[in-house]
MARBA-3410 file (N, C-alpha, C, O; in Angstrom, 1 decimal):
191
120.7,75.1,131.7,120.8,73.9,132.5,121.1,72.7,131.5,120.1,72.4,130.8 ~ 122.4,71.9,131.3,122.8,71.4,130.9,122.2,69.6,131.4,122.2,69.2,132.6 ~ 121.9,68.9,130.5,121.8,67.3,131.1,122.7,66.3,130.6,123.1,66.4,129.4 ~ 123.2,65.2,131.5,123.5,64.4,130.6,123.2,63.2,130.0,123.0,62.4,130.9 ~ 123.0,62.7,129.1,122.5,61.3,128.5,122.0,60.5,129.1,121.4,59.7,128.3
121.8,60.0,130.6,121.6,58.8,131.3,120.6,59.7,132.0,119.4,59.4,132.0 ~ 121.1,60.8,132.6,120.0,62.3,133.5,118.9,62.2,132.5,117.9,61.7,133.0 ~ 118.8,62.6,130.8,117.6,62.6,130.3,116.9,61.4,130.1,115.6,61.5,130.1 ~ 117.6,60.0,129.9,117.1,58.7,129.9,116.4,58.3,131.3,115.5,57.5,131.2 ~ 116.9,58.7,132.7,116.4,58.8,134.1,114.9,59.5,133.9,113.9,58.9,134.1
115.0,61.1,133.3,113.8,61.5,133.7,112.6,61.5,132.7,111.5,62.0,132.9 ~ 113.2,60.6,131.3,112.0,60.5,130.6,111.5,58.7,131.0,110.6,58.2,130.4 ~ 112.2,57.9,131.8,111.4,56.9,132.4,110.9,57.1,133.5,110.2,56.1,133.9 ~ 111.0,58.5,134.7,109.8,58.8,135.5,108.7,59.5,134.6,107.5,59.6,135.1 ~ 108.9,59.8,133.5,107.8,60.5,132.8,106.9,59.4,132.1,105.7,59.5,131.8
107.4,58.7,132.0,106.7,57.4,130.8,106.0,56.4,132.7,105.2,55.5,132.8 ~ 106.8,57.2,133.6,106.1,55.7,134.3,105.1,56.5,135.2,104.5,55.9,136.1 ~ 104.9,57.6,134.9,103.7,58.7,135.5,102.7,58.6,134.5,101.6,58.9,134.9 ~ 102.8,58.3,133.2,101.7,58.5,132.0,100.7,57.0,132.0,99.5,56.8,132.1 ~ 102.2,55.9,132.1,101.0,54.5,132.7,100.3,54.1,133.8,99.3,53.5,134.0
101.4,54.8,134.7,100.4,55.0,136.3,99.2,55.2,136.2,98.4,54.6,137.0 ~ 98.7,56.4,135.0,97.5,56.7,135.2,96.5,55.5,134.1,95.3,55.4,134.1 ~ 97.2,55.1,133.7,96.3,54.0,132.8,95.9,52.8,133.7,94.8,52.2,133.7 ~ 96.9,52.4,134.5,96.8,51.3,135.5,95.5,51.8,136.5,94.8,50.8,136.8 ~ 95.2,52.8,136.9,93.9,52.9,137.7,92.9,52.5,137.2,92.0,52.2,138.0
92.7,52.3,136.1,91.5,51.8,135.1,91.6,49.9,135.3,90.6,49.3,135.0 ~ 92.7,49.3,135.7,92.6,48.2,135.7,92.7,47.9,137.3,92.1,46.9,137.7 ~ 93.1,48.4,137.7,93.7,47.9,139.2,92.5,48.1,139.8,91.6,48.8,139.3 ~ 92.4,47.6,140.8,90.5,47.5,141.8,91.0,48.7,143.1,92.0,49.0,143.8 ~ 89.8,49.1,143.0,90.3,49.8,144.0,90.0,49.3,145.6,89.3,48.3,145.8
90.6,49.9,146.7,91.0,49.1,148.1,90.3,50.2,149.0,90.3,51.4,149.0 ~ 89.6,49.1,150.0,88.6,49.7,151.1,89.5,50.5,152.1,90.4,49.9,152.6 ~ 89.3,51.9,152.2,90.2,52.5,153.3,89.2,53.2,154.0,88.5,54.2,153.6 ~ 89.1,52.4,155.4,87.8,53.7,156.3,86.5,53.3,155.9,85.6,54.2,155.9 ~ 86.1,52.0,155.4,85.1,52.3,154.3,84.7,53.1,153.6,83.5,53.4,153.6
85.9,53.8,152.8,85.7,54.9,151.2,86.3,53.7,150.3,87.3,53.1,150.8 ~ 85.9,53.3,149.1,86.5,52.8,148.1,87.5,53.9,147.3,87.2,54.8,146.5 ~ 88.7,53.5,147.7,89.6,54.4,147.1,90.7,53.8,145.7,91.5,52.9,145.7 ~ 90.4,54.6,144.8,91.3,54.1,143.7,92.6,53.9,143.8,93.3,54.7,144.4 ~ 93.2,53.0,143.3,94.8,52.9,143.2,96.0,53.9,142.3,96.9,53.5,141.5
95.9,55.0,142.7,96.6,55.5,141.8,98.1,55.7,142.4,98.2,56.1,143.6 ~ 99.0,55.5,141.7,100.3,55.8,141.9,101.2,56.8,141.6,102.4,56.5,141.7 ~ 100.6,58.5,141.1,101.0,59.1,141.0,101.9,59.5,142.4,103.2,59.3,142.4 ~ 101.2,59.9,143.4,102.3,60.1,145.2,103.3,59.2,144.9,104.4,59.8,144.8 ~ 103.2,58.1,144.7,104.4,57.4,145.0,105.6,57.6,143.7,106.8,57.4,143.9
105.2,57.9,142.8,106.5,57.7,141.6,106.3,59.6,141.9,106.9,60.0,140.9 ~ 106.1,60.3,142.3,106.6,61.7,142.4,107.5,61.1,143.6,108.5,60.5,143.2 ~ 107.5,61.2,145.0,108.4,60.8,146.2,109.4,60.1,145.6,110.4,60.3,146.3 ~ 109.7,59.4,144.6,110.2,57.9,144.2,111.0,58.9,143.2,112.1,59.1,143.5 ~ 110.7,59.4,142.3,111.3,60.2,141.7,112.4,61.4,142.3,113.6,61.4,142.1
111.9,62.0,142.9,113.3,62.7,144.1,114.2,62.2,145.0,115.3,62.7,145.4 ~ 113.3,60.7,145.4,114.1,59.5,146.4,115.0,59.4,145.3,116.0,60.1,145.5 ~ 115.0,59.0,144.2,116.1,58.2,143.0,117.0,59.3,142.1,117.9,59.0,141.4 ~ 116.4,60.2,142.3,116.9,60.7,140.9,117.5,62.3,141.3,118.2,63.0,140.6 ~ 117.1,62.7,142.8,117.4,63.9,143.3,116.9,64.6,143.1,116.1,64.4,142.2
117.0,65.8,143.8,115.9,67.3,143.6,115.7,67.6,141.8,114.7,67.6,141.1 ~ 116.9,68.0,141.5,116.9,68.5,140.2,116.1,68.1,139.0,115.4,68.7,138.2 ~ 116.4,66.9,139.1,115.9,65.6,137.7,114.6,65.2,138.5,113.7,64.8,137.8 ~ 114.4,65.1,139.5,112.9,64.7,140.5,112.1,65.7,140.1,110.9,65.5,140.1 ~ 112.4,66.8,139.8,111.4,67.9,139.8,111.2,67.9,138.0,110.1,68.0,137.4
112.3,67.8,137.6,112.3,67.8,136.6,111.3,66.9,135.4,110.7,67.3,134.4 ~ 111.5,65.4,136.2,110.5,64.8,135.4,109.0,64.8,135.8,108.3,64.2,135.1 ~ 108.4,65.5,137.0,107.8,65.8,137.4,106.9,66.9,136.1,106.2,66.5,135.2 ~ 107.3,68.3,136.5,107.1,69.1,135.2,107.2,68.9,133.9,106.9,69.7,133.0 ~ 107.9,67.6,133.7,107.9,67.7,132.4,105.8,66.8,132.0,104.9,67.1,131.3
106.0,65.7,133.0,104.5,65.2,133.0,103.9,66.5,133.1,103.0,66.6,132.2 ~ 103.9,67.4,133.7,102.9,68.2,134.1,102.4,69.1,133.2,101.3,69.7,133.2 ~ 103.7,69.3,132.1,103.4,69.7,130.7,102.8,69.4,129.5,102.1,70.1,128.8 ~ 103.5,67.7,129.4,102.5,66.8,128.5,100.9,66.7,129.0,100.3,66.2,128.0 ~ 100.2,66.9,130.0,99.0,67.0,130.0,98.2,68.5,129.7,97.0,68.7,129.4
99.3,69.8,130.0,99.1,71.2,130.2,98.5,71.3,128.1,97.5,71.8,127.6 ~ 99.8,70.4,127.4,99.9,70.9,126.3,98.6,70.0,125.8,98.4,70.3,124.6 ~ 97.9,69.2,126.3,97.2,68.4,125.5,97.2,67.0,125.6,96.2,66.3,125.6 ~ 98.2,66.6,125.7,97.7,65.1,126.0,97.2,64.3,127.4,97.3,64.5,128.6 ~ 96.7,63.2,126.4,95.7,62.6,127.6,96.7,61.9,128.6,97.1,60.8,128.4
97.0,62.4,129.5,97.9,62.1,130.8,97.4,62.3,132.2,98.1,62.1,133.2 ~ 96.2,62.8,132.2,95.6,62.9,133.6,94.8,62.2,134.1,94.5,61.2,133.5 ~ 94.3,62.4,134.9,93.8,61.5,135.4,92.5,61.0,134.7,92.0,61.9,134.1 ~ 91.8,59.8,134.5,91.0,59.4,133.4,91.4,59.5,132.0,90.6,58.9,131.3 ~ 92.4,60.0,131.3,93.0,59.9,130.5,92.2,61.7,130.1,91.3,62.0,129.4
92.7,62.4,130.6,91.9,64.0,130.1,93.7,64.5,130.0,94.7,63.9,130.2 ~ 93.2,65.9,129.6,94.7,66.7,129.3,94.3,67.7,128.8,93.2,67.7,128.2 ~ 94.7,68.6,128.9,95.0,70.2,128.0,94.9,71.5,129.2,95.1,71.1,130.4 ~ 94.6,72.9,129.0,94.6,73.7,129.8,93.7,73.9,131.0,93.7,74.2,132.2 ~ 92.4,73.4,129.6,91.3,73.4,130.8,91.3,72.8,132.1,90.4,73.1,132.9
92.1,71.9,132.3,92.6,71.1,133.5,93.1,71.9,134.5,92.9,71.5,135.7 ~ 93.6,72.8,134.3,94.0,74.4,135.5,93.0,74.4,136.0,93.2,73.9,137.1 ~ 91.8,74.6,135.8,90.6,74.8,137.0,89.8,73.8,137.2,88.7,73.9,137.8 ~ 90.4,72.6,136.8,89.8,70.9,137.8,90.2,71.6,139.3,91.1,72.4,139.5 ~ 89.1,71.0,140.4,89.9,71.1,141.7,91.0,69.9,141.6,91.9,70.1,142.4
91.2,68.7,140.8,92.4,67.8,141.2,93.5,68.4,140.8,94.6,68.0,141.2 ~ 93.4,69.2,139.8,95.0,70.0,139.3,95.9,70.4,140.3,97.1,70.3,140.0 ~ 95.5,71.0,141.6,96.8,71.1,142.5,97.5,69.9,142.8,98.7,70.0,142.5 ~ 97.0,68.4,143.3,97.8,67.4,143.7,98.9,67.4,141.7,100.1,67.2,141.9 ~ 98.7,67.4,141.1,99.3,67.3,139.8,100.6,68.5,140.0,101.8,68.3,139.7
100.2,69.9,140.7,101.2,71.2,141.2,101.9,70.5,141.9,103.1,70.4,141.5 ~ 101.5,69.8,143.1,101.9,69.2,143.9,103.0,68.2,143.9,103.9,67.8,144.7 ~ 102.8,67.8,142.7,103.7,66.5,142.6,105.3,67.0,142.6,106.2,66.3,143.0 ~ 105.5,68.1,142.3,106.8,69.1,142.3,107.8,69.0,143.5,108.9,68.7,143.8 ~ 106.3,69.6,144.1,106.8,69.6,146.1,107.4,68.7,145.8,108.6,68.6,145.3
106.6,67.7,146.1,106.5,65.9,146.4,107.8,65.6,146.5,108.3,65.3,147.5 ~ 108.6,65.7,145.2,109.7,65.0,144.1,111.2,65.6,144.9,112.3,65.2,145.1 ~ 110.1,67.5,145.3,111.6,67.7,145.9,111.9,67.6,147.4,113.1,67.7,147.8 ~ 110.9,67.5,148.2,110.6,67.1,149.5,111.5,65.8,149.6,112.6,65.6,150.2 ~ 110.7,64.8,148.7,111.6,63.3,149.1,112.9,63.4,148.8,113.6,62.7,149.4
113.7,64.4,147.7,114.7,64.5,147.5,115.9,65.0,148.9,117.0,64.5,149.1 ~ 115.3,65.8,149.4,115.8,67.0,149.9,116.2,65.6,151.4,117.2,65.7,152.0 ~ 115.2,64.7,151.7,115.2,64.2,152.8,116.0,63.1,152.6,116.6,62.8,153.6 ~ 116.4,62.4,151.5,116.9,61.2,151.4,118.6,61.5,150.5,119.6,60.8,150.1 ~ 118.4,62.5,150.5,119.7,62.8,149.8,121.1,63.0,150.9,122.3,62.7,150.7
120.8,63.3,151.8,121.8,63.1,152.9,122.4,61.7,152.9,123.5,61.4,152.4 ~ 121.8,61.0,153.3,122.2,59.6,154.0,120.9,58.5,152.8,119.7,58.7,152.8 ~ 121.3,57.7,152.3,120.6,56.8,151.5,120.2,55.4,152.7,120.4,54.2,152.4 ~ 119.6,55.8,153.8,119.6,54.3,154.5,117.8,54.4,153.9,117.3,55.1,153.0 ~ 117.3,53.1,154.7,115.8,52.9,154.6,115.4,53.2,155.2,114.2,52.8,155.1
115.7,54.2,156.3,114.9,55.3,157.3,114.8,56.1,156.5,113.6,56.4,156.2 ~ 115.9,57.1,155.7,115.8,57.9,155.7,114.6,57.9,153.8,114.2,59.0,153.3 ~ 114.5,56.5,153.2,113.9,56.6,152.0,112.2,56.7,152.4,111.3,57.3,151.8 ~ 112.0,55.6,154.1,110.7,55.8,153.9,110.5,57.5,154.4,109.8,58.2,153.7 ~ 110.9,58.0,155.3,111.1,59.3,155.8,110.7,60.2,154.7,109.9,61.0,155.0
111.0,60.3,153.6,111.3,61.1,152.4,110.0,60.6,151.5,109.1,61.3,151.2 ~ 110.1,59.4,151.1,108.6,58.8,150.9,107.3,59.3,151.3,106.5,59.9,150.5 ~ 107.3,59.1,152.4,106.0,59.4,153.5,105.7,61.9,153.7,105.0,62.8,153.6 ~ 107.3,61.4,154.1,106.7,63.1,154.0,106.9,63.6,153.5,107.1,64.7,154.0 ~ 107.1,63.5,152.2,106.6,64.2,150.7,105.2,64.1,150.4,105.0,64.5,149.2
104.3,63.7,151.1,103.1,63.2,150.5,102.4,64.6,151.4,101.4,65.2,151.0 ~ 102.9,65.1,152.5,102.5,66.6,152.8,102.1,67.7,151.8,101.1,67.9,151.2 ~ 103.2,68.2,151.9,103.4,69.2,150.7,102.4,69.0,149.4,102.2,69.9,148.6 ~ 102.1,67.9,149.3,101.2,67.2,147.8,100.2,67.2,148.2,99.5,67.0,147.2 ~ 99.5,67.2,149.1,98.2,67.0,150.1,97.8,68.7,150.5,96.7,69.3,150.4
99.0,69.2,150.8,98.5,70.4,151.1,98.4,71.5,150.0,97.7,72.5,150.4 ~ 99.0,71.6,148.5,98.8,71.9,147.7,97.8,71.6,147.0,97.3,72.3,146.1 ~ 97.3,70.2,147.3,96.1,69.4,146.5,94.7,70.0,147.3,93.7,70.4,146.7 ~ 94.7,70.0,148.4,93.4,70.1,149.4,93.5,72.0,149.2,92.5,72.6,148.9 ~ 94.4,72.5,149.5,94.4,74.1,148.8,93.3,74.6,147.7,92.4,75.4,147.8
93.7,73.7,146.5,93.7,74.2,145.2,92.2,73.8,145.2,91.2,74.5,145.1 ~ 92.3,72.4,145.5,90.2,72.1,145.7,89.4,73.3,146.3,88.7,74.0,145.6 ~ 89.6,73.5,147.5,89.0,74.1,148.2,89.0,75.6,147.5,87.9,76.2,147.6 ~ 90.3,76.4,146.7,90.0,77.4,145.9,88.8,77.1,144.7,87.7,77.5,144.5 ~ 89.5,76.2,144.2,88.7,76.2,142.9,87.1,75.6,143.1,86.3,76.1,142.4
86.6,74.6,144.0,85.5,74.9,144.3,84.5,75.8,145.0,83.3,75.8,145.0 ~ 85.4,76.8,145.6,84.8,78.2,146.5,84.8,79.3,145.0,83.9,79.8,144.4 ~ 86.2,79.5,144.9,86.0,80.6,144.5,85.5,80.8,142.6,84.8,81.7,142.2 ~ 86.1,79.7,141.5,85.7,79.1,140.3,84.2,78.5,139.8,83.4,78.9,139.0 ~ 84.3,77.6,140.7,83.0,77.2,140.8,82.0,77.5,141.6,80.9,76.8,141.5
82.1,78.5,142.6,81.0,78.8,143.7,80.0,77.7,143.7,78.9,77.6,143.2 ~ 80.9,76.8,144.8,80.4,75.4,145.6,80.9,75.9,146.9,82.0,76.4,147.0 ~ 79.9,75.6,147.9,80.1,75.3,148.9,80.8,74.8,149.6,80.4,73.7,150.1 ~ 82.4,75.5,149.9,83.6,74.1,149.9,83.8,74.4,151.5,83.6,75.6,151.7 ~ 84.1,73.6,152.4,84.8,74.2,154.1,86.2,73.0,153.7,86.0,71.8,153.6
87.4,73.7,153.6,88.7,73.4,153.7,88.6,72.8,154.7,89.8,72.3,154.6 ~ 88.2,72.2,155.8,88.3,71.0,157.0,88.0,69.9,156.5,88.8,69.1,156.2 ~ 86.2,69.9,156.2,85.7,68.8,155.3,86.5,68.4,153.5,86.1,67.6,152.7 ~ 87.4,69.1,153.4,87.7,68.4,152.2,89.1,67.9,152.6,89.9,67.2,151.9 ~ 89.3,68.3,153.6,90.5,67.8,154.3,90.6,66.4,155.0,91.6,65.6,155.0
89.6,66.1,155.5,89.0,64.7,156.3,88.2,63.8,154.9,88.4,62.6,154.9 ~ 87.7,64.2,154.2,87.1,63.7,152.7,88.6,63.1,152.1,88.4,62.4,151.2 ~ 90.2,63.5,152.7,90.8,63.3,151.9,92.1,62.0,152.8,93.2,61.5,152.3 ~ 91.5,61.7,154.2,92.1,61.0,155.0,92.4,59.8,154.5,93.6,59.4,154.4 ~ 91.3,58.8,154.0,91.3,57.5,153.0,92.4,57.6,151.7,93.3,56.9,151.2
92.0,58.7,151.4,93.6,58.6,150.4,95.0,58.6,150.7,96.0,57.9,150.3 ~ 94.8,59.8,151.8,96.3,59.9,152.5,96.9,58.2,153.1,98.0,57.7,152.9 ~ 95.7,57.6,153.9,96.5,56.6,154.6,96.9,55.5,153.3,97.9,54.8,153.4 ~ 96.0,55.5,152.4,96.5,54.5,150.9,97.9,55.0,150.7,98.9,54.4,151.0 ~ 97.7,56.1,150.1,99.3,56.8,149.7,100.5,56.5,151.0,101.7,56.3,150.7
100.0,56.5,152.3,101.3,56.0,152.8,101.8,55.2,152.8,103.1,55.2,152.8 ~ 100.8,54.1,153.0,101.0,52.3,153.2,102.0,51.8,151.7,102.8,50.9,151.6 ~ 101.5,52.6,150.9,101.9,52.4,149.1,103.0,53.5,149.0,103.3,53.5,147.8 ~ 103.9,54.5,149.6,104.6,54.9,149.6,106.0,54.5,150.5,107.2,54.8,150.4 ~ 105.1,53.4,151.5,106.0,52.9,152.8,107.1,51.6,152.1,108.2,51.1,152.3
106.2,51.5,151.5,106.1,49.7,150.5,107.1,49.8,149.3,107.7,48.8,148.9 ~ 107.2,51.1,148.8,107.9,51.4,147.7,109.2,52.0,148.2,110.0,52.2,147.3 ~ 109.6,52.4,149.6,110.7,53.0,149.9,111.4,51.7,150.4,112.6,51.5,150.4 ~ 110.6,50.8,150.8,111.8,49.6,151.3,112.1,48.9,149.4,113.0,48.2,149.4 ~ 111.5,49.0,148.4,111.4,48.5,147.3,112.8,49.2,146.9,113.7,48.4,146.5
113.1,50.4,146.8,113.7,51.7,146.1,115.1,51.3,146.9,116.2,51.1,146.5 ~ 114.8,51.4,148.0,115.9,51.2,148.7,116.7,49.6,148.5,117.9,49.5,148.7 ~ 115.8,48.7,148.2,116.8,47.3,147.7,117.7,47.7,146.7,118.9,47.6,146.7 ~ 116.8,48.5,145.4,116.8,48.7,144.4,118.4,49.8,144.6,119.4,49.7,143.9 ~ 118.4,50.0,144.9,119.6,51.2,144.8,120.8,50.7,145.6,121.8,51.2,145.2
121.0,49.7,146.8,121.6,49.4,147.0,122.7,48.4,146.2,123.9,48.5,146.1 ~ 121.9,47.5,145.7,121.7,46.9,144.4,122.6,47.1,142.9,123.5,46.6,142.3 ~ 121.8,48.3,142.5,122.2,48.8,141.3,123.3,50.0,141.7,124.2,50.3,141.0 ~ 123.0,50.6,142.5,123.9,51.8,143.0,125.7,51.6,143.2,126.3,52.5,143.8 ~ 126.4,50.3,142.7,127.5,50.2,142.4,127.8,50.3,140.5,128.8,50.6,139.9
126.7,50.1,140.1,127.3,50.0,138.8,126.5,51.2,138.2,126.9,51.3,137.1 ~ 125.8,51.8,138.3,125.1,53.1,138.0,125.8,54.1,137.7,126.9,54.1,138.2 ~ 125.7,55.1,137.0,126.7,56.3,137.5,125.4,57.4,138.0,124.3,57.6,137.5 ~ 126.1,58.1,139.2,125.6,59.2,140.0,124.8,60.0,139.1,125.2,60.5,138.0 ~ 123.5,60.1,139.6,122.6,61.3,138.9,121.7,62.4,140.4,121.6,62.1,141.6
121.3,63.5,139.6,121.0,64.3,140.8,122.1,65.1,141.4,121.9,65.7,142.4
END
């Protein structure tokens, strides 16, 4: 698989802007959803955002490549943790997840570039990332940790996040979409 020069400069600024995302949770306050205090994290959105901009290929691509830099060790996860032992966190699936995500929004917004079709791709990419995320919990607290997990309750435990992640995914597809209209004459095609 061959890249070219602007393709690797594309997916090493979704990788650099997934590494600060996670530092910004530490500063950002977190916002009442449902009355749960939910953190601000922006990982959902720069994975969706990443496939919305950059297409399946390089969407996925800078995806896994984050997914590496914390696999191999560095502090890139969430709280600033990293290495292998992170495979059997229950949050490690939404991090699998982020793959879907990248290629979900890709796959939806790649037809037609309107602002239907960015929040469209936005919004229901956050499925596939939800449902690999709420999976992997529910394994690794049942069967790793033998905790008492019921896959419903960690599913409704996970509604306050979801509706954050939309409103903040909804917000970023009319953003992406100025954005590309914008720059998308003098750009050259990637994806």
């Amino acid at each position: 698989m061959r890249f070219r020069t602007v393709e690797m400069a594309y997916v090493a600024l979704f990788v650099a802007l997934s590494v600060v995302s996670i530092y910004l949770v530490r500063i950002l306050p977190p916002v009442m959803v449902l009355g749960v205090s939910v953190p601000i994290s922006l990982m959902p959105m720069i994975s969706a955002l990443a496939g919305a901009l950059l297409g399946g290929r390089l969407g996925v691509m800078a995806m896994f490549l984050y997914l590496l830099l914390g696999l191999i060790g560095l502090p890139v996860y969430a709280e600033g943790t990293g290495g292998l032992i992170y495979i059997v966190s229950p949050t490690f699936g939404f991090i699998l997840g982020y793959l879907l995500s990248a290629y979900v929004s890709a796959w939806l917004v790649r037809r037609k570039k309107s602002l239907f079709r960015f929040q469209l791709g936005m919004v229901v990419s956050l499925l596939p990332l939800y449902a690999v995320g709420i999976l992997y919990m529910w394994a690794i607290l049942g069967f790793y940790l033998h905790k008492e997990a019921s896959l419903i309750y960690i599913a409704l435990g996970m509604i306050p996040y979801f509706i954050k992640d939309v409103a903040v995914n909804l917000l970023f597809a009319v953003v992406a979409y100025g954005v590309t209209k914008r720059v998308n004459l003098a750009a050259p095609r990637v994806g």
